[in-house]
BAFI-3210 file (N, C-alpha, C; in Angstrom, 3 decimals, decimal comma, padded with zeros to 6 digits):
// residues 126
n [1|2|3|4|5|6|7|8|9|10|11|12|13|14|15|16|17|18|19|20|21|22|23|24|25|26|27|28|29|30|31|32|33|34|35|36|37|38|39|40|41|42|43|44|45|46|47|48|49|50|51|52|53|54|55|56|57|58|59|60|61|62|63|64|65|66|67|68|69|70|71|72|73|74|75|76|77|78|79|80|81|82|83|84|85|86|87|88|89|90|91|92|93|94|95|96|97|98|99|100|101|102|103|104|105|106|107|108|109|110|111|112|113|114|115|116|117|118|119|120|121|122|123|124|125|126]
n.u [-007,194|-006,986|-004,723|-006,685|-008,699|-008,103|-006,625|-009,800|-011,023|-009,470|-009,445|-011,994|-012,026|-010,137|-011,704|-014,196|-012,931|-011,572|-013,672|-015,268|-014,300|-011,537|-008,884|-005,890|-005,268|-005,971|-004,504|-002,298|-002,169|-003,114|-001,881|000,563|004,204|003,901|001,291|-000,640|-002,904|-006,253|-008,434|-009,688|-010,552|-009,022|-005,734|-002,346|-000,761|-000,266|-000,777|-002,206|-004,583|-005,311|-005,774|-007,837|-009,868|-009,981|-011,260|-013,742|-014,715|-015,197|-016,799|-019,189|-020,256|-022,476|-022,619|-022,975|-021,815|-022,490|-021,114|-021,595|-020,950|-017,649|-014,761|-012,152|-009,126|-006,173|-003,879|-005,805|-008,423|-012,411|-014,340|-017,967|-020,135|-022,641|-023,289|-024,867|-025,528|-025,975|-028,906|-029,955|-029,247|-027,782|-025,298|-023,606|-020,810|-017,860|-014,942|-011,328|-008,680|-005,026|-002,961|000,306|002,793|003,159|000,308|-000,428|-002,404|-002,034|-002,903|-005,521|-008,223|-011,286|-015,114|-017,946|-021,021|-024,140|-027,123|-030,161|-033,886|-035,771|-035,975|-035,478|-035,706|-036,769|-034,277|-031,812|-029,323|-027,338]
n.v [017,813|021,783|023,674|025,716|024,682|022,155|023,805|024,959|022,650|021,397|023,478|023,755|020,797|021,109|022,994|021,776|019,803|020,561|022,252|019,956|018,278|017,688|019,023|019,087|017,003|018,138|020,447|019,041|017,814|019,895|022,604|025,147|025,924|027,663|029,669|031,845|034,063|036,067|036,804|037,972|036,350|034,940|032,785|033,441|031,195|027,489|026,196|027,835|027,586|024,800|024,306|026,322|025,303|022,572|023,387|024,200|022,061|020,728|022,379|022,610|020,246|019,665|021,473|022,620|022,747|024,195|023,864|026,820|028,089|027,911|030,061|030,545|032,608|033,509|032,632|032,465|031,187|031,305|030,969|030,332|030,032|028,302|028,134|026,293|026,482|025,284|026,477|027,074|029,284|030,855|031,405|033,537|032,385|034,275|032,739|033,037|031,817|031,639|030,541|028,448|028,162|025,152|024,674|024,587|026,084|028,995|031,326|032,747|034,906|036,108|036,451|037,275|037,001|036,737|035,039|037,367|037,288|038,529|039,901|042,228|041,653|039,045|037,289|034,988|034,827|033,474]
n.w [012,188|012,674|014,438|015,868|015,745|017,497|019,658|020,730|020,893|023,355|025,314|026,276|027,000|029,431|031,047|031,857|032,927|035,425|035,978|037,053|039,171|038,976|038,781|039,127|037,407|035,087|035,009|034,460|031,851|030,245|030,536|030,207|031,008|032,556|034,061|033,728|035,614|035,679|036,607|039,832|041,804|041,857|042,809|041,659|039,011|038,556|041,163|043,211|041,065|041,027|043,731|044,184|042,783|043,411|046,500|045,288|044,223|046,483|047,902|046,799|045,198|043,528|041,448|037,637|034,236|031,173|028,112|025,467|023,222|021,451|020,327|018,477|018,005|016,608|018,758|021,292|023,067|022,983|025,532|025,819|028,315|030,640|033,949|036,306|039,676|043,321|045,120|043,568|041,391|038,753|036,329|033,704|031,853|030,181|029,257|028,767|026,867|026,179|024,370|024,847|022,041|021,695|022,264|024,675|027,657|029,176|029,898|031,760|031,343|032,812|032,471|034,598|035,010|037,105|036,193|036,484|037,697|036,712|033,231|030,787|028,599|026,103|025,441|025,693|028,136|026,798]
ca.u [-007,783|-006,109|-004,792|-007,255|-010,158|-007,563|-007,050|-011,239|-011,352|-008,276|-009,727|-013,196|-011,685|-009,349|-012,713|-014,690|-012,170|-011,772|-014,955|-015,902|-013,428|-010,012|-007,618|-004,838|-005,506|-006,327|-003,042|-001,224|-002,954|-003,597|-001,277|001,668|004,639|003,193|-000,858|-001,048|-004,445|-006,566|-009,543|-009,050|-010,586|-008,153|-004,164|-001,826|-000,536|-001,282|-000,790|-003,403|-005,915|-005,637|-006,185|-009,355|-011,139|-010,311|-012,174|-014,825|-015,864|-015,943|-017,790|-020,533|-020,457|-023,705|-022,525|-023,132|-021,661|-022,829|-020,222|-022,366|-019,840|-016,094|-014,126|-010,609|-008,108|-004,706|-003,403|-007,101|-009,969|-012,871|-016,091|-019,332|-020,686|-023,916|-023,471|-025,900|-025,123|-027,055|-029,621|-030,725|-028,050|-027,144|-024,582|-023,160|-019,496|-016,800|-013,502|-010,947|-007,234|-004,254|-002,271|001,539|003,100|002,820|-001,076|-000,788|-002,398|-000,654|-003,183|-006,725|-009,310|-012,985|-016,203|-018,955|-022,251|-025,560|-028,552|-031,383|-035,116|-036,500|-035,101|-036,472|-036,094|-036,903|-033,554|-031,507|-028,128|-026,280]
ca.v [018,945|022,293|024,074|026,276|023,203|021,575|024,647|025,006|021,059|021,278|024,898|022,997|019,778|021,658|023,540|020,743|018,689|021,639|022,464|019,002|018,170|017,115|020,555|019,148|016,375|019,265|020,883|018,183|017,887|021,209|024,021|025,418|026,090|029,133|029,638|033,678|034,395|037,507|036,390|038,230|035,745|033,135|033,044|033,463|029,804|026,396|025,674|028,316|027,724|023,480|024,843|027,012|024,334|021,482|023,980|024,554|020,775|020,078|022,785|022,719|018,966|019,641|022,479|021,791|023,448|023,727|024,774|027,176|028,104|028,420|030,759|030,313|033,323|033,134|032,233|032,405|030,691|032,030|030,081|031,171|028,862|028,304|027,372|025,975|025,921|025,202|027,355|027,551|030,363|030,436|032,599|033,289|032,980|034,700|032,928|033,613|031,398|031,789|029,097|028,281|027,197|024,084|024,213|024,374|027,442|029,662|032,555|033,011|036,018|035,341|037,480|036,413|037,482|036,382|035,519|037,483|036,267|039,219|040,026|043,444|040,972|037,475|036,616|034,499|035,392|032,629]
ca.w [012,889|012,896|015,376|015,851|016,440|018,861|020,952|021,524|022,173|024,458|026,371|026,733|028,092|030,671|031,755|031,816|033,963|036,358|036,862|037,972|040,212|039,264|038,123|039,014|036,064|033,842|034,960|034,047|030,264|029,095|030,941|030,037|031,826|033,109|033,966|034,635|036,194|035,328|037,857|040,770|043,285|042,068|042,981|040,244|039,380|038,420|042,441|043,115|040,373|041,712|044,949|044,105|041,957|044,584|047,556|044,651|044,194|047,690|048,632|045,601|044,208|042,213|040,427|036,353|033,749|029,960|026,891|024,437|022,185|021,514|019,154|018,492|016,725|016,833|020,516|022,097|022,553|023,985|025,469|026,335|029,411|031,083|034,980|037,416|040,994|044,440|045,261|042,053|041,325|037,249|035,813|031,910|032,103|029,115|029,990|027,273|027,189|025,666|023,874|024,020|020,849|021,790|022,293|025,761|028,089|029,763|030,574|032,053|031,997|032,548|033,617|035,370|035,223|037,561|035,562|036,831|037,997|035,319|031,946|030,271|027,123|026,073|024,914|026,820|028,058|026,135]
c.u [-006,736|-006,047|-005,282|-008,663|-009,053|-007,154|-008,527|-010,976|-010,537|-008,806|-011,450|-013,070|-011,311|-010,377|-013,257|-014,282|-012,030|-012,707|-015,464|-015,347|-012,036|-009,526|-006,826|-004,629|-005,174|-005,386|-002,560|-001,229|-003,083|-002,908|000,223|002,917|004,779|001,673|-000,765|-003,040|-004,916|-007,646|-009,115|-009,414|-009,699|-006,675|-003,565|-001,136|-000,953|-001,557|-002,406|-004,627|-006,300|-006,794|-007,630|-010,338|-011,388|-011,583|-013,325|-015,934|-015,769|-017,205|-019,231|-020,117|-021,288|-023,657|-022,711|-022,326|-022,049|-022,344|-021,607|-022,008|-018,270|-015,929|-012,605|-010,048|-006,837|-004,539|-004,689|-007,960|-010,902|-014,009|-016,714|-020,278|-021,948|-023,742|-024,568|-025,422|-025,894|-027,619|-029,932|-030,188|-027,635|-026,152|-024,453|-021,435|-018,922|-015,428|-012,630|-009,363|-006,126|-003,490|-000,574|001,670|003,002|001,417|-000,957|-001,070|-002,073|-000,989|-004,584|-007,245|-010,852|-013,831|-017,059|-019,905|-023,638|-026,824|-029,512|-032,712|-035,564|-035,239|-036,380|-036,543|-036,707|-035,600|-032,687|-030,432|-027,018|-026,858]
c.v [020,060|022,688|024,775|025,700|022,721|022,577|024,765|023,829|021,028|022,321|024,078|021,964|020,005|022,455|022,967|019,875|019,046|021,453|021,331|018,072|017,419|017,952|020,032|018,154|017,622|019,950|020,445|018,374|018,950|022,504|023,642|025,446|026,961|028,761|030,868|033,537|035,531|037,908|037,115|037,490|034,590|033,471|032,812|031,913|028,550|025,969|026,028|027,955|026,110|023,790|024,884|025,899|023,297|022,011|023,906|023,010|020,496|020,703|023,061|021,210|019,257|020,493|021,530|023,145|023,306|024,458|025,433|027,406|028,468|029,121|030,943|031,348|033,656|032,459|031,977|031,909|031,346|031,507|030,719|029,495|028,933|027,583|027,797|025,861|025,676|026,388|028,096|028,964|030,238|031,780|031,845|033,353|033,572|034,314|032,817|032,935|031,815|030,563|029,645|028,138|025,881|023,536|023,834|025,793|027,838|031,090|032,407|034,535|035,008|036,785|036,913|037,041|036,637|036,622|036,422|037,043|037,163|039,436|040,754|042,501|039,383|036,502|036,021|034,926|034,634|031,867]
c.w [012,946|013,893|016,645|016,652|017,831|019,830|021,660|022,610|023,256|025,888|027,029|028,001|029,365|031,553|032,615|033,313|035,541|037,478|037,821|038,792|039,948|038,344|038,443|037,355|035,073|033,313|033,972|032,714|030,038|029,271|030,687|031,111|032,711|033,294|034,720|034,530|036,112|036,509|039,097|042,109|043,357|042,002|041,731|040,428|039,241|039,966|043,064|042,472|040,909|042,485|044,790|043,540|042,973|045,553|046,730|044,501|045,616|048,472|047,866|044,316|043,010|040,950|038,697|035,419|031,951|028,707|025,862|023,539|022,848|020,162|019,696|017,409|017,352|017,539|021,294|021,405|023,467|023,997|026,039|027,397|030,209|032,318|036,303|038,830|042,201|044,591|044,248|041,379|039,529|036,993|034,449|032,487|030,553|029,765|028,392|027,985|026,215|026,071|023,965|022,609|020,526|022,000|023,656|026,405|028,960|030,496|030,668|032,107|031,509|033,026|033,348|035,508|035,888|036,412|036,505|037,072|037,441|034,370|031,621|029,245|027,423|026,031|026,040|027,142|027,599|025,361]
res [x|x|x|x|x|x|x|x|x|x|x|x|x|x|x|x|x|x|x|x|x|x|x|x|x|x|x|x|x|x|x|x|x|x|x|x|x|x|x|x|x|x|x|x|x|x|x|x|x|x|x|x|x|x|x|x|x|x|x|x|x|x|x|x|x|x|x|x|x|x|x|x|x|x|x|x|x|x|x|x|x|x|x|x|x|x|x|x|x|x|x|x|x|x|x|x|x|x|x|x|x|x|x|x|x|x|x|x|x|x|x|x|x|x|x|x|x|x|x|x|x|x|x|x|x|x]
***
């Protein structure tokens, strides 16, 4: 696999692991010796980003999340996500990482968009 495939699978997994309740794991496995944060509701920091995900599964167990794609060039990968949360709430996310040399990451941006209950179109938003 090149490097390129094992950054997605690696940015997926570390999502993945996150999202559904154990970041510090994820830490451990997939971040660099750095983790700059672009997010502004989340502290700069692997301490911080723990932090935020821990509060996140306790206070929304059910949440789901569903990879739609990844694209990987150079240093970044960038997934396109589909999450469900209570109260029937969906958003699209764009979070976008950056790789060490070593294939570990080292930087977060994301944006977050609310589906809507109309759409002028048919198409979906992911």
């Amino acid at each position: 696999m090149n490097q390129l495939e094992t950054n997605k699978k690696n940015a997926i997994a570390f999502y993945k692991m996150a999202f559904e309740g154990n970041p510090g794991k994820a830490v451990e496995l997939y971040v660099g010796s750095e983790y700059i944060q672009h997010n502004p509701l989340v502290g700069d920091g692997k301490e911080a980003f723990i932090r935020y995900f821990e509060k996140m599964q306790t206070e929304y167990p059910e949440k789901r999340v569903e990879f739609i794609r990844a694209v990987a060039e150079n240093d970044l990968v960038a997934l396109h996500t589909h999450q469900e949360w209570p109260g029937n709430e969906e958003y699209v996310t764009m979070d976008f990482f950056r790789f060490d040399p070593n294939g570990k990451i080292i930087e977060h941006w994301d944006a977050v968009q609310q589906i809507p209950k109309f759409s002028a179109n048919e198409n979906p938003m992911y």
